[in-house]
C-alpha positions as YAML, in Angstrom:
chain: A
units: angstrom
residues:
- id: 1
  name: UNK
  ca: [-63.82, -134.60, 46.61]
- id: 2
  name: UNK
  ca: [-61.67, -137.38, 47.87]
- id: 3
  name: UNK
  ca: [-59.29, -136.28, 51.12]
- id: 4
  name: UNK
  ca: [-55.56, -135.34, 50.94]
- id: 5
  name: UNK
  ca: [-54.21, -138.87, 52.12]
- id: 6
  name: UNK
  ca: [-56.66, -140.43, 49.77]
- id: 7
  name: UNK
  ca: [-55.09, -138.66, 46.80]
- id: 8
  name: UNK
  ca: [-51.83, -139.50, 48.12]
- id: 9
  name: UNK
  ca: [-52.32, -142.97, 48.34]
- id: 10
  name: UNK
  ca: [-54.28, -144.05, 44.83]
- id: 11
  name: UNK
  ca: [-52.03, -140.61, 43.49]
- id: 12
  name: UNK
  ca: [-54.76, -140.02, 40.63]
- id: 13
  name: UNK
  ca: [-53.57, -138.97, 37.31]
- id: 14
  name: UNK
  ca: [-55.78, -136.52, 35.66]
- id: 15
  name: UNK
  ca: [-56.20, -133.03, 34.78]
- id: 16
  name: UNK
  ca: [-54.96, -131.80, 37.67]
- id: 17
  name: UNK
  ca: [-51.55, -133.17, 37.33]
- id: 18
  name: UNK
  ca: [-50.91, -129.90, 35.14]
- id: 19
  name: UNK
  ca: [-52.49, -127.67, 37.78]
- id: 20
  name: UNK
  ca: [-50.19, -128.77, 39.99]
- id: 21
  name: UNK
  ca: [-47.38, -129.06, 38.49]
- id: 22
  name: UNK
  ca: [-47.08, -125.16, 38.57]
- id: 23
  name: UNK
  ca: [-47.65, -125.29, 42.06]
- id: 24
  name: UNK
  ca: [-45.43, -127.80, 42.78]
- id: 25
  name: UNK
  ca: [-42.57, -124.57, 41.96]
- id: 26
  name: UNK
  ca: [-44.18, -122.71, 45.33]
- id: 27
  name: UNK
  ca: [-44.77, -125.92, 47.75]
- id: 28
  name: UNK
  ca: [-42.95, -128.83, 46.97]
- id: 29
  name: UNK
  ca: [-44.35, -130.42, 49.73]
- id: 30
  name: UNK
  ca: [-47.44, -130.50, 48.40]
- id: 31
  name: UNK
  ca: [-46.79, -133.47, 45.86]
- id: 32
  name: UNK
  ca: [-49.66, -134.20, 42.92]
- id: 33
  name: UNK
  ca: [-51.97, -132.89, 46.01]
- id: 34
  name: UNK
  ca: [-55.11, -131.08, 44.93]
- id: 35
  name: UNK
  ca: [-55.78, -128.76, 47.65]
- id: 36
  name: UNK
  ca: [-58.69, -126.68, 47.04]
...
């Protein structure tokens, strides 16, 4: 799995973009970032 910044930077679209979204509600500072 790619690191935080890395996602960040290229800011992937894929599944997880719905995952997140609902997470983006808790921590918005956590923007389109996967953090598992």
């Amino acid at each position: 799995m790619p690191t935080i910044q890395q996602l960040i930077r290229k800011g992937r679209h894929s599944k997880a973009a719905k995952i997140n979204s609902a997470a983006l509600k808790g921590s918005p500072q956590r923007r389109g970032v996967c953090t598992r």
